[in-house]
C-alpha positions in Angstrom: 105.8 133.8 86.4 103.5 133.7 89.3 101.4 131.1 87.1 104.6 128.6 87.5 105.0 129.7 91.2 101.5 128.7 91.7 101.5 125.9 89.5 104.9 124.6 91.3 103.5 125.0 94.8 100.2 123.1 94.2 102.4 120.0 92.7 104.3 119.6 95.8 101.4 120.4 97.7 99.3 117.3 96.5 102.7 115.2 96.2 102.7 115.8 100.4 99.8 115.1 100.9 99.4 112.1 99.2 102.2 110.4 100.8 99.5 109.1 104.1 101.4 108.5 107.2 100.7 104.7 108.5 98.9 106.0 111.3 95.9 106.9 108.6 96.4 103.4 107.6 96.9 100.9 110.1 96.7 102.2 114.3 99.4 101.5 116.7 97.0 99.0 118.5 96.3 97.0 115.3 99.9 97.0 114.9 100.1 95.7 118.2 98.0 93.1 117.9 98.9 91.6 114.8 102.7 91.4 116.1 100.5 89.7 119.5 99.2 87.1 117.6 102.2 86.8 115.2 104.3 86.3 118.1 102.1 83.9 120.2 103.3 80.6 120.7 101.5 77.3 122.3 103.6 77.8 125.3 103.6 81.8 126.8 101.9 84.8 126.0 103.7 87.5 123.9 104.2 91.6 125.6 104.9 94.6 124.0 107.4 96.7 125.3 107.7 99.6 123.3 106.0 101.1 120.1 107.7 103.7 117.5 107.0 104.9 114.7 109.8 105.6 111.6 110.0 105.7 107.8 105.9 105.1 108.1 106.4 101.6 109.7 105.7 100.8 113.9 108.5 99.2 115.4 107.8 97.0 118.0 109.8 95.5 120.7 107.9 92.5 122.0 108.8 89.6 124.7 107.9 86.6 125.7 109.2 85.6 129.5 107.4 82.2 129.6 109.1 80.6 126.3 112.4 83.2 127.1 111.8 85.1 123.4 112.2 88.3 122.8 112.9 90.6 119.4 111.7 93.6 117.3 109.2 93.3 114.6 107.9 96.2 111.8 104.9 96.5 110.8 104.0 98.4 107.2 101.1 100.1 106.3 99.7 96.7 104.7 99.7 94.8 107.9 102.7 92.9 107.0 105.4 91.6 109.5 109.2 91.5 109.1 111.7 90.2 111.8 113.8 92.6 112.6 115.5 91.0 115.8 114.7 87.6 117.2 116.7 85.7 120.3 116.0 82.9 122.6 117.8 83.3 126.0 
């Protein structure tokens, strides 16, 4: 019995730890910067807002006064962007 206890525990054990957080990964300012040069047009220069981190993805609210843009982008662990908000005023 205290074989399977031991057994059980160092399953979920290795299962937890193997699951990396993003921040392990990719940082908050390379996640910044990638969204930075995503986001940077010919005309304006792109600022980020606000950085958070859920489901191991950075969400970034970004804005860009000069060309009137501003949205939210996420960031995965590969570096990858998707648009989750996008508007021009």
């Amino acid at each position: 019995m205290n074989k399977l206890i031991i057994v059980i525990f160092l399953s979920l054990s290795s299962v937890l730890f193997s699951c990396s957080s993003i921040e392990s990964v990719l940082s908050e300012e390379e996640a910044k910067s990638i969204v930075v040069e995503h986001r940077t047009a010919e005309f304006g220069v792109v600022e980020i807002k606000s950085v958070t981190t859920k489901f191991n993805k950075y969400i970034i609210e970004w804005e860009n006064k000069e060309n009137c843009e501003h949205g939210t982008d996420i960031v995965n662990k590969n570096g990858e962007v998707k648009t989750e908000e996008y508007n021009i005023c």
